[in-house]
C-alpha positions in Angstrom: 140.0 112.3 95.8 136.6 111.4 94.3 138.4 110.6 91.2 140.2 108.4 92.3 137.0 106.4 93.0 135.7 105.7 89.2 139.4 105.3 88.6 138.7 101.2 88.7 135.2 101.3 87.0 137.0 103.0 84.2 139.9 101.3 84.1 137.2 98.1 83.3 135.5 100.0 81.1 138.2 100.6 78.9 139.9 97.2 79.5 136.6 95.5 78.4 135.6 97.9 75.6 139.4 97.5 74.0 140.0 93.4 74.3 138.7 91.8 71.7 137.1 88.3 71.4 136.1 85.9 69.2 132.7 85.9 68.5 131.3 82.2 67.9 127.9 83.1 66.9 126.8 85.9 64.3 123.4 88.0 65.4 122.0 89.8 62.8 120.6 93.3 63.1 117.0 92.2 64.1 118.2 89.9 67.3 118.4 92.9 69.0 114.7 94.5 68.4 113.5 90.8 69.3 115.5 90.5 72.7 114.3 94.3 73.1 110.5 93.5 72.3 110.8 90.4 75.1 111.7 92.2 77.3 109.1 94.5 77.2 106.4 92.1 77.0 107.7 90.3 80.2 107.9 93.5 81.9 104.2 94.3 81.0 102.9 90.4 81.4 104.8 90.7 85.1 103.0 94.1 85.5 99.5 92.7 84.9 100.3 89.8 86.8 100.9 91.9 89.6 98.0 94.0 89.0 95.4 90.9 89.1 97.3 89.3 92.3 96.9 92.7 94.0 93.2 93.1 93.3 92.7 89.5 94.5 95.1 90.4 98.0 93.0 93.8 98.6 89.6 92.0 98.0 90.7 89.3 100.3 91.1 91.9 103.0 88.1 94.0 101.6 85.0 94.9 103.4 82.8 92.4 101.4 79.7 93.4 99.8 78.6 96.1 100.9 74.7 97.0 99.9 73.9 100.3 99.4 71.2 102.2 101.7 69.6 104.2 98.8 68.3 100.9 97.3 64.1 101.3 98.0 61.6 98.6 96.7 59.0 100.6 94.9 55.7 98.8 94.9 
């Protein structure tokens, strides 16, 4: 019986990949590699972002400054 549970997904898999439509714009070969490199660069600018916001949040909740004890004056 499990197959007839991707039955539907494939059934719309195979509906969508068949029916053709009209396309009203043309993309060249390059859109795709520029969409592509977007996306990356949001993913990373989102990750860094998140990086610096989480520093901030653990520093925030930190101990403060804490002063070492091997620090002697030497006179």
């Amino acid at each position: 019986m499990k197959s007839s549970r991707y039955f539907p997904v494939f059934l719309a898999l195979v509906v969508t990949l068949t029916v053709s439509v009209p396309a009203y714009a043309y993309l060249d070969p390059g859109t795709g590699s520029v969409i592509y490199q977007a996306l990356i660069v949001a993913f990373l600018a989102a990750a860094a972002a998140g990086r610096f916001w989480w520093a901030k949040v653990k520093g925030l909740f930190g101990r403060g400054s804490s002063q070492s004890t091997d620090e002697t004056e030497v006179e």
